[in-house]
C-alpha positions in Angstrom: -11.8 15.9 35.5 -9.7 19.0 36.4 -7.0 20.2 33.6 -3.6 18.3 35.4 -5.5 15.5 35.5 -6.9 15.6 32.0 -3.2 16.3 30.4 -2.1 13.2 32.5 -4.6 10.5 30.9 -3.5 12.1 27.6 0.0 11.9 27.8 0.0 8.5 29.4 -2.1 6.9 27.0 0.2 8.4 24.3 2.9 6.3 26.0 0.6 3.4 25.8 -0.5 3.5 22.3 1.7 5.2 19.8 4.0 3.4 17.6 7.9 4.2 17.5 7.1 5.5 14.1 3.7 6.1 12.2 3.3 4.4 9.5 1.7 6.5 6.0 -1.4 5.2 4.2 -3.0 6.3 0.9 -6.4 5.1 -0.5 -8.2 6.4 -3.3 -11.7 5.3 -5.5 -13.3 5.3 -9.0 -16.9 4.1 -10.0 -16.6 0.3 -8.8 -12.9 0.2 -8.2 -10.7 1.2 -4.8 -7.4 0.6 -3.5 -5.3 1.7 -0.2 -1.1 1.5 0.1 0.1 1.6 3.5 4.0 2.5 4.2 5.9 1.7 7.5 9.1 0.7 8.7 9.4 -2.5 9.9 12.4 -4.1 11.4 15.0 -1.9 9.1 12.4 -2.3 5.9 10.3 -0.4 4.3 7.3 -2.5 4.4 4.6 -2.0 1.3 1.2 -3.5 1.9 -0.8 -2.8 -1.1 -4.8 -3.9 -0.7 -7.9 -3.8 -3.6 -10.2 -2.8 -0.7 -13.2 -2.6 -3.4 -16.8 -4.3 -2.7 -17.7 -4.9 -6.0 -17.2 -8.6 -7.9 -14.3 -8.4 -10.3 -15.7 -9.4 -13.6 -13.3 -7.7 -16.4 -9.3 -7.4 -16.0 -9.7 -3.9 -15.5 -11.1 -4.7 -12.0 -7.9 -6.3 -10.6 -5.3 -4.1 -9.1 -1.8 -4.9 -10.6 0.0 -1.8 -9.6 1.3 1.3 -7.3 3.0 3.9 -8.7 4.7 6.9 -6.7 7.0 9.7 -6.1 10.2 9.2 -4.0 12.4 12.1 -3.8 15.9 11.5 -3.9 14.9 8.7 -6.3 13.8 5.4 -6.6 17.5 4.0 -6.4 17.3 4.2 -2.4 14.9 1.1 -2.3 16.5 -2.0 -2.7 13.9 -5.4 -3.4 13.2 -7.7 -0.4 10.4 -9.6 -0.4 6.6 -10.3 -1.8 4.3 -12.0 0.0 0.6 -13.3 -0.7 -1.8 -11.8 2.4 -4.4 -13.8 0.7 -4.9 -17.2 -1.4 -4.3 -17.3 -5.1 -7.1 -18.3 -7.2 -7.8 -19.7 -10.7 -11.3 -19.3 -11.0 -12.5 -20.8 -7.6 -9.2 -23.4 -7.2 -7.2 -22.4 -4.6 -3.6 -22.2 -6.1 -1.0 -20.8 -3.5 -2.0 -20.3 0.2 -2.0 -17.4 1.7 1.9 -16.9 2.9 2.7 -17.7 -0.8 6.5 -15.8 -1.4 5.3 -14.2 -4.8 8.4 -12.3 -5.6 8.6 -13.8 -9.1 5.3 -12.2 -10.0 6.0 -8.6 -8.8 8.4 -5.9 -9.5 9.9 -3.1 -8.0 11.5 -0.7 -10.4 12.3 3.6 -10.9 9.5 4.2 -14.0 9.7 7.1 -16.1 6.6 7.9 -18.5 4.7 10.7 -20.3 1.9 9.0 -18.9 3.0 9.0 -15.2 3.8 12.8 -14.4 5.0 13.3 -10.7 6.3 9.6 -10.1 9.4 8.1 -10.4 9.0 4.5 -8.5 6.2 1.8 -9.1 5.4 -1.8 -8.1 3.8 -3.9 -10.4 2.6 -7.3 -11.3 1.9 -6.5 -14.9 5.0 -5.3 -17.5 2.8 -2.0 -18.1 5.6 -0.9 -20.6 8.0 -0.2 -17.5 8.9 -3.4 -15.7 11.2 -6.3 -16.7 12.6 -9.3 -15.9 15.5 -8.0 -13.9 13.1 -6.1 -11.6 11.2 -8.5 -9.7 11.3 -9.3 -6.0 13.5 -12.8 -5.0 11.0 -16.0 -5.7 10.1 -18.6 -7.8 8.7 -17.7 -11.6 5.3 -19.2 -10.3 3.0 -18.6 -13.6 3.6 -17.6 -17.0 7.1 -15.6 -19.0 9.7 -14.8 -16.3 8.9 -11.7 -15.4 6.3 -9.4 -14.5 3.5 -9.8 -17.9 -0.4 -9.7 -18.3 -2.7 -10.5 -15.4 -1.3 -12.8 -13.0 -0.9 -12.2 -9.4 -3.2 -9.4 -9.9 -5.3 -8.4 -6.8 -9.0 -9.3 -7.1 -11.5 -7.0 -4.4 -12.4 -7.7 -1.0 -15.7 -8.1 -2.4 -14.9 -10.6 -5.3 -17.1 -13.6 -6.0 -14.6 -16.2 -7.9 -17.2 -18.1 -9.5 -17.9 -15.0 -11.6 -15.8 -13.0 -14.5 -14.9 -13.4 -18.2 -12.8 -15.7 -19.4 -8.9 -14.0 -18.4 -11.0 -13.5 -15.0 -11.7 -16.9 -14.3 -8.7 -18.4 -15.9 -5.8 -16.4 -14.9 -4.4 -17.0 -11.0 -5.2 -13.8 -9.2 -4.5 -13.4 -5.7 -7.3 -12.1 -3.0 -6.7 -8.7 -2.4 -3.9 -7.7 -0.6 0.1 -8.2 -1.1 3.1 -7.2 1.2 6.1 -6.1 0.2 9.5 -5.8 2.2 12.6 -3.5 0.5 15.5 -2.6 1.8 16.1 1.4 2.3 19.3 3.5 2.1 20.6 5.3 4.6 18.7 8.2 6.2 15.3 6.7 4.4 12.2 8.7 6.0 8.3 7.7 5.4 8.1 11.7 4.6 10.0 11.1 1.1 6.6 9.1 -0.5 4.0 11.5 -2.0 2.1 11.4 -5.5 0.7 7.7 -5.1 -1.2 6.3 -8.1 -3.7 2.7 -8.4 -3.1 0.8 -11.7 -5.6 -1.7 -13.0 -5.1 -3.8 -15.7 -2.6 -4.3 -18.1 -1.6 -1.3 -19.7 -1.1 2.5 -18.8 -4.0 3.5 -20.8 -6.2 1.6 -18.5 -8.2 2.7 -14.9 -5.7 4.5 -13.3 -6.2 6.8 -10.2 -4.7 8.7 -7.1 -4.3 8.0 -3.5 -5.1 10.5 -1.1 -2.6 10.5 2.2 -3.8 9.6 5.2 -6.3 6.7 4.8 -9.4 9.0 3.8 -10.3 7.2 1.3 -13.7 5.6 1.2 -14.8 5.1 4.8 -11.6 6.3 5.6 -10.2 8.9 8.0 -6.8 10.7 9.2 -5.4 9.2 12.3 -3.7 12.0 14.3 0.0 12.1 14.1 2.3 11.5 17.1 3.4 14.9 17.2 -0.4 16.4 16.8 -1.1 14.7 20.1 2.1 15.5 21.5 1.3 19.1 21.3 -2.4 18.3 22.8 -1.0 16.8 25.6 1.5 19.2 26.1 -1.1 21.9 26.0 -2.9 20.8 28.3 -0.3 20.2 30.4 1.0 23.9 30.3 -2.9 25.1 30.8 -3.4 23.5 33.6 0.0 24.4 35.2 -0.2 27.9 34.7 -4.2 27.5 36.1 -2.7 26.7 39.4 -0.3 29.4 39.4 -2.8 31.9 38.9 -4.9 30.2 41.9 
């Protein structure tokens, strides 16, 4: 395949497959435990689909996810709360409790944090109070387990890899949804992807608990960089010029 023909297939499949806007992951690990965020626009939202993607059985309560924490500059005031929805079932031990679908905005909370504990962030979501969230920052929905507002374990993400028929007691007796959440909130004006940076996985139920960061990008554990749009842009433009300025010279 000569160059011209080469910078064609490139640039046409670019047409074909790229997204109006790229969306921005993060995933990080520690020991037994992992955990991915992905951010994208959706519709006018800023959508917030946060996964456990760990392996491992969750046995203790420090194996469930229950938060995200990250930096947003120009402050965590430009997000306004949407939405929370269950991307899995909800279980109490191995009783299914809520569908996947389940609206679990009661359970979560979107709020700006500020702690010695947290340096570099100034926005979290969280289905556990951590010292940070209250009952006037959850999502819309139904109070569907326990106090009124984001407290202890509940709606806490179990792994991918999570036998429910295993676990201590607060394990198998609190309802604990299968991995993965989505979130929907409502941006301000001129809101860009590029403003997210410094992202942090919270397990358990208090600060002091397995906490670690997210690298951008997806390379996390079996992870890898996708190429931007504009990375490719600049391929296919390269080759493009190459092969035009070959033909001149011939």
């Amino acid at each position: 395949m000569n160059m011209l023909r080469m910078a064609s297939v490139v640039l046409a499949a670019m047409a074909v497959a790229l997204p109006v806007s790229a969306s921005v992951s993060f995933s990080g690990s520690s020991g037994s435990r992992a955990a991915a965020v992905t951010f994208d626009i959706v519709a006018g939202k800023l959508q917030v689909k946060l996964d456990n993607t760990s392996t491992n059985d969750v046995l203790v309560p420090i194996d469930v996810l229950t938060a995200v924490f990250f930096n947003l500059s120009g402050g965590a005031g430009q997000l306004a709360r949407f939405s929370a929805t269950a991307d899995g079932g909800t279980y109490q031990g191995t009783t299914l409790v809520n569908p996947a679908g389940t609206v679990v905005g009661g359970e979560w909370a979107y709020a700006a944090v500020s702690s010695g504990s947290l340096p570099g962030v100034n926005a979290g979501i969280s289905s556990s109070g951590l010292g940070l969230f209250g009952p006037g920052d959850v999502f819309p929905g139904a109070n569907l387990s326990g106090p009124a507002d984001p407290n202890g374990l509940q709606y806490g993400l179990t792994s991918v890899g999570d036998n429910k028929a295993t676990g201590n007691t607060p394990i198998l007796t609190q309802p604990l949804t299968n991995h993965s959440v989505t979130f929907l909130l409502t941006p301000g004006a001129g809101f860009s992807l590029t403003q997210i940076s410094n992202v942090f996985f919270q397990y358990g139920t208090a600060l002091t608990e397995p906490r670690f960061p997210g690298g951008e990008g997806g390379g996390g554990p079996g992870g890898g960089n996708t190429p931007e749009p504009a990375t490719l842009a600049l391929l296919g433009f390269g080759l493009l010029a190459g092969a035009v300025a070959r033909r001149k010279r011939t």
